[in-house]
Each structure stands twice: as structure tokens, then as C-alpha cells.
C-alpha positions as CSV (number, residue, x, y, z in Angstrom):
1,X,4.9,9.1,-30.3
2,X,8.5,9.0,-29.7
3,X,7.9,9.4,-25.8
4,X,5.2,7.1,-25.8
5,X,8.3,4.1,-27.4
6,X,10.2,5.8,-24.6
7,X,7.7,5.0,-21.8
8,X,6.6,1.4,-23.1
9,X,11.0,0.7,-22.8
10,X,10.7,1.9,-19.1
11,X,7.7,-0.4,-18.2
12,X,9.6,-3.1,-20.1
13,X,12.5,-2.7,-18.5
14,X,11.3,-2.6,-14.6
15,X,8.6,-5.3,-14.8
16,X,11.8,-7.8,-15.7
17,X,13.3,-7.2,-12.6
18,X,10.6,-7.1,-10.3
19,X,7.4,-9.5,-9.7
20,X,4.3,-8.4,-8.6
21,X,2.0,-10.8,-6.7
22,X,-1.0,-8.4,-8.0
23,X,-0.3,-10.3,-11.3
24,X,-1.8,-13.4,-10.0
25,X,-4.8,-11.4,-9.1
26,X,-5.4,-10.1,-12.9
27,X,-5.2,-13.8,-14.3
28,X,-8.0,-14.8,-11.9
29,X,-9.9,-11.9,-12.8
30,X,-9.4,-12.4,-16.7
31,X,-10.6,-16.2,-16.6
32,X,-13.2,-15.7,-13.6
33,X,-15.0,-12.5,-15.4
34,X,-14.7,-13.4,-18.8
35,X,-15.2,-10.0,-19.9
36,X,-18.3,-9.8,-17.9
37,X,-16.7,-6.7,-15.7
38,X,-13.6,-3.9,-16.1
39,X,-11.4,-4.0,-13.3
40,X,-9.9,-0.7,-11.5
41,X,-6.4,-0.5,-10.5
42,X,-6.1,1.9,-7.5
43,X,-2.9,3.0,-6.0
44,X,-0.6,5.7,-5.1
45,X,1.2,7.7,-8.4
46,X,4.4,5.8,-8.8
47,X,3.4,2.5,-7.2
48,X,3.5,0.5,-10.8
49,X,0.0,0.4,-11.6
50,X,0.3,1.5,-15.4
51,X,3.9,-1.0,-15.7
52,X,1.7,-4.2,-14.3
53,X,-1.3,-3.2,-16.7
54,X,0.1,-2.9,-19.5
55,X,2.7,-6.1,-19.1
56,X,-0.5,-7.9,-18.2
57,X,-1.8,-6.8,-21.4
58,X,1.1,-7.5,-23.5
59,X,1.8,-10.6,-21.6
60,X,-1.9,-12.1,-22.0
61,X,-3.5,-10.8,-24.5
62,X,-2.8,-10.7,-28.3
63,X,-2.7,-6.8,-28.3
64,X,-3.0,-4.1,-25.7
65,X,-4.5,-0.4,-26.3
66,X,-3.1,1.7,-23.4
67,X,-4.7,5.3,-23.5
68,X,-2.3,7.0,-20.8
69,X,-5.3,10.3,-19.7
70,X,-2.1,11.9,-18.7
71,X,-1.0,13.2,-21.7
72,X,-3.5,12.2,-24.4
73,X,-4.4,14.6,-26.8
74,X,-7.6,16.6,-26.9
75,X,-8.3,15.1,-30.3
76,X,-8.3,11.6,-28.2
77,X,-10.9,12.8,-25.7
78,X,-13.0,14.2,-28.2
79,X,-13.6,10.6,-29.9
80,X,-15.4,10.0,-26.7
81,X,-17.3,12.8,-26.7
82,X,-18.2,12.2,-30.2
83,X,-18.5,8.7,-30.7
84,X,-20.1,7.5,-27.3
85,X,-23.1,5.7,-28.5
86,X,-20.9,4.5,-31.8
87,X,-18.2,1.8,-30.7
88,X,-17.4,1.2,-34.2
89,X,-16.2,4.5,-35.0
90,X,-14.6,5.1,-31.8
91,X,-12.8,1.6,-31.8
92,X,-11.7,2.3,-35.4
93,X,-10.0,6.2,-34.4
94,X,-8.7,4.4,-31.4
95,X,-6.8,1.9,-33.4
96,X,-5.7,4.1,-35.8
97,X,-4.4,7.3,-33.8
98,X,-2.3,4.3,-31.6
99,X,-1.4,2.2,-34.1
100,X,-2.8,-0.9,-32.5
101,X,-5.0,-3.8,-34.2
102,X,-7.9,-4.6,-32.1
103,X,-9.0,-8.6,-32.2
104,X,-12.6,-8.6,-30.8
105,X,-12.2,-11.0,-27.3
106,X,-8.1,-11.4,-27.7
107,X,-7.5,-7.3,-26.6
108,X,-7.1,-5.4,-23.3
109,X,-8.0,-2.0,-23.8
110,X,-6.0,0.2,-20.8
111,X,-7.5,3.5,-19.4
112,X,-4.5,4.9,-17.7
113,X,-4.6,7.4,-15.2
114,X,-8.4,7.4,-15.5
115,X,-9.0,9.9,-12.5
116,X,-7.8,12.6,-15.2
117,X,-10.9,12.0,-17.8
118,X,-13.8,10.5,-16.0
119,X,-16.0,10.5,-18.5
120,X,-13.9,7.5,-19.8
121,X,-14.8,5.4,-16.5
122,X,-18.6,6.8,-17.1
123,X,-18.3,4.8,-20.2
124,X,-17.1,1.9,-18.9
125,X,-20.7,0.5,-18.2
126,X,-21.7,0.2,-21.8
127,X,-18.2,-1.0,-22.9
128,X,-17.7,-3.5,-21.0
129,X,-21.9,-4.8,-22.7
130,X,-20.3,-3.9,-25.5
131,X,-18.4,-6.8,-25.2
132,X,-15.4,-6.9,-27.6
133,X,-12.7,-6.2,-25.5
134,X,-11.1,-6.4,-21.6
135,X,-10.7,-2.9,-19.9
136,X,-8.5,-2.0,-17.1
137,X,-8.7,1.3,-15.2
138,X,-5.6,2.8,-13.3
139,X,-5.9,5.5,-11.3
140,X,-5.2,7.3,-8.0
141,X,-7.2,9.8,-5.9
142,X,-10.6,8.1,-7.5
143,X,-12.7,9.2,-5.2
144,X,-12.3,13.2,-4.2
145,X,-15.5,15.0,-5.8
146,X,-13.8,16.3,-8.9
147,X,-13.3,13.1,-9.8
148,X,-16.4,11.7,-9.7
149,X,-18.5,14.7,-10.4
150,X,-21.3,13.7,-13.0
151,X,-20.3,10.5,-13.8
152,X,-22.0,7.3,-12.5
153,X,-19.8,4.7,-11.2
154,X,-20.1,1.6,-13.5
155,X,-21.5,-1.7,-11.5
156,X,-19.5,-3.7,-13.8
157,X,-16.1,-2.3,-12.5
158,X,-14.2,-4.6,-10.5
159,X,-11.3,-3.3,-7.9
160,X,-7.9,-4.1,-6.8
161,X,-5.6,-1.9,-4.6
162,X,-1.9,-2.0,-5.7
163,X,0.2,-1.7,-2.9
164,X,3.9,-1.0,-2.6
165,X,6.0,-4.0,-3.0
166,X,6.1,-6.2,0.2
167,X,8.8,-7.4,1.9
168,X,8.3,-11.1,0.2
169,X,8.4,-9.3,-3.2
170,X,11.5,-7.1,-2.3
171,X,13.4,-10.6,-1.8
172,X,12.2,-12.0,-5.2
173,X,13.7,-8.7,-6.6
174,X,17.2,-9.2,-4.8
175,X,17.3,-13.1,-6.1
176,X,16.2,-14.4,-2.3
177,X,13.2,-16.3,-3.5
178,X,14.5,-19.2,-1.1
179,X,15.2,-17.1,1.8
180,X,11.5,-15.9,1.2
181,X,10.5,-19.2,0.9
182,X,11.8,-20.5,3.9
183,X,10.3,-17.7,5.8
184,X,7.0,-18.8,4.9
185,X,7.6,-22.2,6.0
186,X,8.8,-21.4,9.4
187,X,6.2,-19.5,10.3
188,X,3.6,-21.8,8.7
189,X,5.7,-24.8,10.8
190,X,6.1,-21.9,13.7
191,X,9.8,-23.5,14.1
192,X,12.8,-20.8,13.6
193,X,15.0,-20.5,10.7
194,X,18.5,-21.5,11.4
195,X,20.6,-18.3,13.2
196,X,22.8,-17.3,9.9
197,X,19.6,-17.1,8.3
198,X,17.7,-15.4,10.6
199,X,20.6,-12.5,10.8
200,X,20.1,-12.3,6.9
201,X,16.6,-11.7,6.6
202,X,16.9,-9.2,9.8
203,X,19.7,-7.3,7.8
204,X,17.6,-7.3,4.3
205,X,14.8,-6.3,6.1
206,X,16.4,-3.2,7.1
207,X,17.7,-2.6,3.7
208,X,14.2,-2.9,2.6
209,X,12.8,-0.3,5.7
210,X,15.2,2.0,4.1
211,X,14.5,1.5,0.4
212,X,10.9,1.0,0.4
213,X,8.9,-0.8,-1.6
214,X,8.0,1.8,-4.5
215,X,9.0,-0.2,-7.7
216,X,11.4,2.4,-9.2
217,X,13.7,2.7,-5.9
218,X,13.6,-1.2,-5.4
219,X,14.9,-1.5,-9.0
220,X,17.8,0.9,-8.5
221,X,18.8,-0.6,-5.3
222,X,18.5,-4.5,-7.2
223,X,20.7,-3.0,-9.6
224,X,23.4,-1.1,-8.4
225,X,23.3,-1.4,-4.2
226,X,23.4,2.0,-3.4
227,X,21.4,4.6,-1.4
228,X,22.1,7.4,-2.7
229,X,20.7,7.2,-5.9
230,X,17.4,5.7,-3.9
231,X,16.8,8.4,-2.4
232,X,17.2,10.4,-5.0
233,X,14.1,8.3,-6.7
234,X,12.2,8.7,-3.5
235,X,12.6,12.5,-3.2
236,X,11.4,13.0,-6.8
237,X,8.1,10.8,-5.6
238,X,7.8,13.0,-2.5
239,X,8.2,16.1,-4.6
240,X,5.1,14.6,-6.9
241,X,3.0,13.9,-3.9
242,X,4.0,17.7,-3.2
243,X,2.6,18.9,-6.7
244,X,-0.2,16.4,-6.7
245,X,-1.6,18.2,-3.0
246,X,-1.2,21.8,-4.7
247,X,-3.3,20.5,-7.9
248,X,-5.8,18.5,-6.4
249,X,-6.3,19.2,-2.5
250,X,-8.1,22.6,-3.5
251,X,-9.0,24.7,-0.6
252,X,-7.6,22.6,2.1
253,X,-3.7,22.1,0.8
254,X,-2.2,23.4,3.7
255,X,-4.2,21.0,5.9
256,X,-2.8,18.2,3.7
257,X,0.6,19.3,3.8
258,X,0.9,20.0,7.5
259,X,-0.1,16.0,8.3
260,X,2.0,14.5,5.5
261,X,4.6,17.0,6.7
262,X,3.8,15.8,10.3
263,X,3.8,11.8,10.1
264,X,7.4,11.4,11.1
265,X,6.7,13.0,13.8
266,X,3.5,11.4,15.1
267,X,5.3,8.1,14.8
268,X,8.5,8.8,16.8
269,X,6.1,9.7,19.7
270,X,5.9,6.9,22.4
271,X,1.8,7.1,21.9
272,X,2.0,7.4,18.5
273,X,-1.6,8.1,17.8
274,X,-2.0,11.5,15.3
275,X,-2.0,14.8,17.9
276,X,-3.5,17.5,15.7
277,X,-2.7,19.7,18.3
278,X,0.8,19.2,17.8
279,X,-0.2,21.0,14.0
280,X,-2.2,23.9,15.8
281,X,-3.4,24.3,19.6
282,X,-6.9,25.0,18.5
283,X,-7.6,22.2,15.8
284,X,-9.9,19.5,15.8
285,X,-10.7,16.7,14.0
286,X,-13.5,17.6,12.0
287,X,-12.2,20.2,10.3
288,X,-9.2,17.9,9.3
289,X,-10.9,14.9,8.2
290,X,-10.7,15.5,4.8
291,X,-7.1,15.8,4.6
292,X,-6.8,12.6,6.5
293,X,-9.1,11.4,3.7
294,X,-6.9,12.9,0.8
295,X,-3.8,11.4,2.0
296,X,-5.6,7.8,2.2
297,X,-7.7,8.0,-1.2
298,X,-3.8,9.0,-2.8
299,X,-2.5,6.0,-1.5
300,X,0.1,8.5,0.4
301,X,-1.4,7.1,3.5
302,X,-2.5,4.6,5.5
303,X,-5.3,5.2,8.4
304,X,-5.4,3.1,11.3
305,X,-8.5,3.7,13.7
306,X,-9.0,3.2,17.3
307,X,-11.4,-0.1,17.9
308,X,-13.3,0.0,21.3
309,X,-14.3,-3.8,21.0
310,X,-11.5,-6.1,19.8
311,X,-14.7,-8.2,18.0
312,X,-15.1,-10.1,14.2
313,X,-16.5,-6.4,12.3
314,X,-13.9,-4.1,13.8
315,X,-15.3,-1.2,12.0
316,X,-18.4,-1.4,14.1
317,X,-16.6,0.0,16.8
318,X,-14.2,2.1,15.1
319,X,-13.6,5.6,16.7
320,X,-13.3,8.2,13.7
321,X,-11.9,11.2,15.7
322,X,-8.7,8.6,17.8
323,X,-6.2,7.6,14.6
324,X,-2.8,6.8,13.9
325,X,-1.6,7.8,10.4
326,X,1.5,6.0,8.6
327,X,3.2,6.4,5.0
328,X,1.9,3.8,2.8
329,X,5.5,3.4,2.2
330,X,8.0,3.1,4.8
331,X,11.1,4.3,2.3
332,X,9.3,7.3,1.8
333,X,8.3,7.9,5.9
334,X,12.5,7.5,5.7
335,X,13.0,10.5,3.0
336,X,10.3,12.3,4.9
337,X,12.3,12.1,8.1
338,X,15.5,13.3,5.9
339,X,14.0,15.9,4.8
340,X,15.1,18.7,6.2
341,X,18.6,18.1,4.2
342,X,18.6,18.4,0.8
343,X,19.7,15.2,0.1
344,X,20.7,12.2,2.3
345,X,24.5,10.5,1.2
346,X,25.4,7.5,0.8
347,X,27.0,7.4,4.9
348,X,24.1,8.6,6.5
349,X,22.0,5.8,4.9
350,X,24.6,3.1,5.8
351,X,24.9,4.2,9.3
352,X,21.4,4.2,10.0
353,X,21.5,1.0,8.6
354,X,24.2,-0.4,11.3
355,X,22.2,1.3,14.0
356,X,24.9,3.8,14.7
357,X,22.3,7.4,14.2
358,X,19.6,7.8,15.9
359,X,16.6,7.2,13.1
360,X,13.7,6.4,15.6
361,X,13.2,2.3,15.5
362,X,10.0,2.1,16.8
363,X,8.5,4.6,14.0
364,X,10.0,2.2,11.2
365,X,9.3,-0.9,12.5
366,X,5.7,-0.2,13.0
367,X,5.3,1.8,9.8
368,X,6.9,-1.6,8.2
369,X,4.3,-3.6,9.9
370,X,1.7,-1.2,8.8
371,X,2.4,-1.3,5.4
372,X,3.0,-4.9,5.5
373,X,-0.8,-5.5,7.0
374,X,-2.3,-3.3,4.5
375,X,-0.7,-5.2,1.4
376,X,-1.9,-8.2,3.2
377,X,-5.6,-6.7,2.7
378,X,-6.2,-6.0,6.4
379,X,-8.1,-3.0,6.9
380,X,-5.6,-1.1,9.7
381,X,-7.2,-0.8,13.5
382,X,-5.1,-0.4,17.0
383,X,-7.0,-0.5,20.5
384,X,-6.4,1.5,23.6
385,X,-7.3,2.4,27.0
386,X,-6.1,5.4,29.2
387,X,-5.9,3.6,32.3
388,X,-7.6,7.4,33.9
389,X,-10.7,5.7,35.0
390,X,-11.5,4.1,38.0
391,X,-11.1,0.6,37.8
392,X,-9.4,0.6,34.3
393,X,-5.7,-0.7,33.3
394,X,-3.6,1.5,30.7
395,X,-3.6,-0.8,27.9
396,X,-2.1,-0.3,23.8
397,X,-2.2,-2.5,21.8
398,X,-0.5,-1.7,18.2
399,X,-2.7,-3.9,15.9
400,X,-5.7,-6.0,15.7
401,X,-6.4,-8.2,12.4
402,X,-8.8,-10.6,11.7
403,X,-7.5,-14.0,11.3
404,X,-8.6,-17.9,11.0
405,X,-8.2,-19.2,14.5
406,X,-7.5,-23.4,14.7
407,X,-9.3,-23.3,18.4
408,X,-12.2,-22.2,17.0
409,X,-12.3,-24.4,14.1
410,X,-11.0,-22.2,11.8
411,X,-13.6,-19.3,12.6
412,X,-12.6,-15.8,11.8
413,X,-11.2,-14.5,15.8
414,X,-9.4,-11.3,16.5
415,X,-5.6,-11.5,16.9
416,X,-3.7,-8.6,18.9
417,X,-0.2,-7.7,17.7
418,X,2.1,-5.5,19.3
419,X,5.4,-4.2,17.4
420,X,8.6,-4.5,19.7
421,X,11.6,-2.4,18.3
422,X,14.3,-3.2,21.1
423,X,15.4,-6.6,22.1
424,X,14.3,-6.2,25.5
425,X,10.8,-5.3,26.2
426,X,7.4,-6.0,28.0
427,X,4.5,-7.1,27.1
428,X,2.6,-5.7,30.0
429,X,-0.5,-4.4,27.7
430,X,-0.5,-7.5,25.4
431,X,-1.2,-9.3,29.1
432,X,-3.8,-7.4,30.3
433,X,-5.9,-7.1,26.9
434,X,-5.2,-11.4,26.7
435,X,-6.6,-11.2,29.9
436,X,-9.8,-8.8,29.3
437,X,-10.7,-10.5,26.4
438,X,-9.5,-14.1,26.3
439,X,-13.1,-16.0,25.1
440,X,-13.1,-12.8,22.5
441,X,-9.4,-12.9,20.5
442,X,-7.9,-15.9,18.9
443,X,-3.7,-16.0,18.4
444,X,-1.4,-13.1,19.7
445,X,1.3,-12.0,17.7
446,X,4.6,-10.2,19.1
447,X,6.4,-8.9,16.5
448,X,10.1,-8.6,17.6
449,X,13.6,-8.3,16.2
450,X,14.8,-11.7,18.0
451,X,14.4,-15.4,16.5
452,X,10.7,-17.1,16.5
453,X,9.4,-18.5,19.7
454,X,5.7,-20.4,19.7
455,X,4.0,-21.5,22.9
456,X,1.0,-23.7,21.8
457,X,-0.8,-23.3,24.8
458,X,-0.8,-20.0,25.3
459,X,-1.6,-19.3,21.6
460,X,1.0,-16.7,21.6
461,X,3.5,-16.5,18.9
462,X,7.0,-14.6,19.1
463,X,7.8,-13.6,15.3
464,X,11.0,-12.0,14.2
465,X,9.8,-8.8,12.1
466,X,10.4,-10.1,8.7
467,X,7.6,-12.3,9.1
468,X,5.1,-9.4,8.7
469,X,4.1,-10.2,5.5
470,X,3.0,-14.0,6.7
471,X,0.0,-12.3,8.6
């Protein structure tokens, strides 16, 4: 009971320095479902899933059962087992063994870390017709087969994807709500921010490429500015991600391993699509894809195909066996690329933050965009041609998300964007591909390190990085 105080103090404490925008989310989903539906809450160990439910509970609600499948006690599970098809009695153990008062309609009832006792999210079905109370799920790695083995998967459960915090949110945590404002409305007005501002949100968003977006780093870097102690934080995640393969990847942990272990890598490449022959000469894809789909259903990582036809319905054309494979994090893909040492000081952080060692750009910046994309709700795609046959231009292009376009009367249209790390650079493959497929795609995006620069006509938009998280 006494760590259970200790944990509730943790959540209390973190959730008052940082804001979530997920939190919006649950308020629509309370007042649009009524009760009518649970809603899941999927995302990567340590990403804040249990801290925003139960704050959302406390917050909202007039009391708030978190069961935490973690660490509760057999006796817990077997009310369940016992007291499945009587609510009464298991309502009444469940209020007593936690100390809560239930209020029928004016309680959210929290299964935390759900993955670890599905019959619990087997349940929810007939819970949720029961009627009396809200339920939230949290859980990661929801879908491997252990997981899911012999339950049915309630219709009635709702989902939302928790994502690292963004860049946006990373500058509500440091007190630059305005800056974050103001980045917003340039690029909704397309006209740059003034030059001291624009250095300032470059330089915080290195800061935040560094840190991550994971909440307990952010809220050690809010508090006392220093790296050190971050990636101390991080390392511990990394070492849990570790653990988490050797429990849970059984049978194939050594596949897992070797492309988490690998990522860095991958992304420093100049192609920076996933070569499993870098991992061993003679592997192939198949006999890989299910640790490509252990590190995405963890939330570790983040999966972006190859798209043949740059079309509304990307996946239609998506190329299973040609991916690119980024940390869902970029502070961890940092700690990753660290990790060799056993611990990173506070001088090596700071000098990768002025530019002065060699960290590769290009792997950051496009992991940043990445992760920035994915908390944006875009499913992740890239396109590319070799140029080897006859007739055909070499073309890459890093991104393609689907996005209103105002030429098309608001219609959903294909937008390219390419990631440029360097202040000089070419655009040679953003040409062509505007030129392959100009009736097809709607605005281009270059995403650069320089101030914003809009030509109207061309429907091409220069953004400075930090406006990632507008897209």
C-alpha cells in the first residue's frame, strides 16, 4: 500500500509540469461515449500512459479505481476469476481491497498495464453493458499472441496511441507556450518568425532532439537543465526495453535486439532504408518481420514503408519487404548512439549540442520528423526509385503524408517532404518526383534548418524544422 501512495505522488508530481494534448482527446471521448465504450491507451513502457489516466480520472471524475496488472496481487486477479458474471461482488472486493468509494456513473475504473492480465480486457465487453462506471485500458505490446491468446477483443473498446511528447508540448513544459504559439501562426500565415526568434526555437529544438520527448527525462531537463541526469533517465528506459525483449520476444530476442541495436546505424547511412544484411549476409526479410513487428507493437519503434504510388490510400501500394525503421523517440535513438560508453557527461551532450562532435545530423533530424509525423497521426511512408532502369531517374523522397490541399478544394492530396540537415542542399529528387507526379500530389514540404520561405505558385513550402509538428 505504501508503494502504491509512493507511485500516485510520482504521477502527481510529473503531470504538474508537463501537459499532454492526449488529454483533450479523453474529454471528447468521456462526453462523446457517455459510457457507451472503454477506451485503450496504447504506448510504449514509460511514455506516461498510467500518469495521464489516472490524472484524467482524478481530474474528471469524483473517484478513480486504478488496478496497476503490474504488481496486483493474485488475490486481485482471482475476484475476476471468481466473480465474472457477479459485478456486485466484484465491485464491492474491488472497493474494499483499494480503498476507493465507487459512485455508479461519477467513477473511472483504470486497468493499468492490461497486457499483463487479459482476461481483464476479455471482460471489458460486459463491463462496459454493465454500465456503472468508465474504464480505461493502458497497455503496451497489446497485440503479440500471448497477449491476446483466448480472449476476444471487446467491440466496445475504443483506442488512442500515446505518443512521446512532441515538440509543441516540450515548449509548454519549458514555459514557451508563446514561442509555440507563434510557431503555429507562421506556418498557418506561411510568413517567418522574426530572426531572434527563429535562432530560439532552432536551439530548443536541439535541446529537445537531445532530451526526447519521454515524460520523465523532459521533466528532469524542465527542472534542473542538465544532461547528465537525462540520460541517466533514458538509459534506465533503454535498459527496460532490454528486459521487456528478453521477457516477451520469446524465441526470436536476438532478432529483436540486433535491429533495435542496429537503428543508429541504419539512419546514419546516406540511404537510410533498414539493410538486414548489414545484421547478417544471409538474412531476409521474412524471417525478420516479426521483430520489425515487436519493436512497432512496443511503441519502441516506428516503421516507415516504401510507397510505389504517391496516391490518397498509401497503404495500397505499400512495399512490406523496403522499410526504414526509426526510434519512436529521438532522445532515446541519441542514448542508443551513446551507447557504447557507459554513460554520456554532461560535455559530450553540450558539444553535440553546439555542433562541435560529430553526432550524425541527418539521422536526428529525420528521426525528429519521424516522430513528429507519427504523434501527428500520420501513418509513416517514404518513396523511392533506383534510377537502374532504363529510362528511370534516381529519386528519394523522405516522406509522403496525406494532407488537405486548398487547389483541390480542400480534398485529401499527397504532400512529399524531404528532411534537409545542412544549410546548403539540393532538392534534385523533390524536382523530379514534382515533376512525375504533379496532377497526383498537392503541397511540398522542405524541411530545413534555415528561416521559412513560401512560394504560392509553386505550392512549395520551405519550413524551418521546428515546424514539424504543424504537419
Amino acid at each position: 500500500m505504501h508503494n502504491q501512495v509512493i507511485k500516485v505522488l510520482d504521477i502527481v508530481y510529473e503531470v504538474a509540469m508537463l501537459k499532454r494534448k492526449a488529454y483533450d482527446k479523453l474529454l471528447k471521448w468521456k462526453h462523446e461515449s457517455a459510457g457507451k465504450t472503454a477506451l485503450l491507451i496504447e504506448g510504449a513502457r514509460r511514455v506516461g500512459k498510467s500518469t495521464l489516466a489516472h490524472t484524467f480520472g482524478e481530474t474528471e471524475y469524483k473517484s478513480c479505481l486504478v488496478i496497476d496488472f503490474f504488481q496486483a496481487p493474485a488475490e486481485v486477479k482471482q475476484y475476476f476469476e471468481d466473480y465474472r458474471t457477479d459485478f456486485d461482488s466484484l465491485f464491492l472486493y474491488l472497493s474494499v481491497f483499494y480503498n476507493v468509494k465507487l459512485y455508479e456513473h461519477e467513477t473511472l475504473i483504470v486497468f493499468d498495464e492490461v497486457q499483463m492480465y487479459p482476461q481483464a480486457r476479455g471482460l471489458i465487453k460486459y463491463l462496459v453493458a454493465d454500465g456503472r462506471y468508465d474504464y480505461i485500458e493502458t497497455g503496451s505490446l497489446l497485440s503479440i499472441k500471448q497477449n491476446i491468446k483466448d480472449i476476444v477483443i471487446p467491440s466496445e473498446e475504443e483506442s488512442l496511441e500515446l505518443e512521446p511528447l512532441d515538440f509543441e508540448e516540450f515548449l509548454w513544459g519549458m514555459d514557451e507556450k508563446g514561442l509555440a504559439d507563434l510557431i503555429r501562426m507562421s506556418f498557418n500565415k506561411m510568413k517567418p518568425l522574426p530572426d531572434a526568434l527563429h535562432r530560439r526555437a532552432l536551439s530548443l529544438m536541439r535541446e529537445y532532439m537531445l532530451v526526447g520527448g519521454m515524460p520523465e527525462p523532459v521533466s528532469i531537463y524542465v527542472e534542473q537543465r542538465a544532461f547528465a541526469p537525462v540520460d541517466a533517465s533514458k538509459r534506465r528506459i533503454v535498459q527496460l526495453y532490454r528486459n521487456d525483449i528478453s521477457r516477451f520476444a520469446t524465441g526470436y530476442e536476438f532478432k529483436v535486439v540486433s535491429v533495435l541495436d542496429g537503428i543508429p546505424g541504419q539512419l546514419s547511412r546516406h540511404e537510410k532504408r533498414f539493410k538486414l544484411s548489414s545484421l547478417d549476409k544471409n538474412a531476409r526479410m521474412r524471417t525478420y518481420e516479426e521483430a520489425f513487428f515487436w519493436l512497432a507493437d512496443a511503441r519502441i519503434a516506428n516503421i516507415c514503408y516504401a510507397a510505389s504510388e504517391p496516391s490518397v490510400g498509401l497503404s495500397l501500394s505499400m512495399e512490406q519487404t523496403a522499410l526504414k525503421c526509426y526510434m519512436a523517440d529521438t532522445g532515446l535513438l541519441v542514448t542508443l548512439a551513446f551507447s557504447d560508453n557507459n554513460d554520456a557527461d554532461e560535455d559530450v551532450y553540450r558539444a553535440v549540442l553546439r555542433g562541435d562532435i560529430g553526432l550524425n545530423e541527418g539521422m536526428l533530424t529525420e528521426n525528429y520528423v519521424a516522430q513528429s509525423l507519427k504523434a501527428n497521426g500520420h501513418r509513416l511512408f517514404f518513396y523511392s526509385q533506383s534510377g537502374k532502369k532504363e529510362g528511370e531517374e534516381r529519386m528519394e523522397i523522405d516522406f509522403l503524408v496525406t494532407r488537405p490541399y486548398v487547389n483541390a478544394a480542400g480534398k485529401p492530396r499527397i504532400s512529399p517532404i524531404e528532411v534537409k540537415s545542412p544549410r546548403r542542399y539540393g532538392t534534385i529528387s523533390l524536382d523530379r518526383f514534382r515533376a512525375r507526379f504533379n496532377k497526383k500530389i498537392g503541397m511540398a514540404y522542405v524541411l530545413h534548418p534555415k528561416q521559412l520561405e513560401w512560394d504560392a505558385e509553386a505550392q512549395l513550402a520551405h519550413l524551418p524544422l521546428y515546424m514539424a509538428f504543424c504537419l
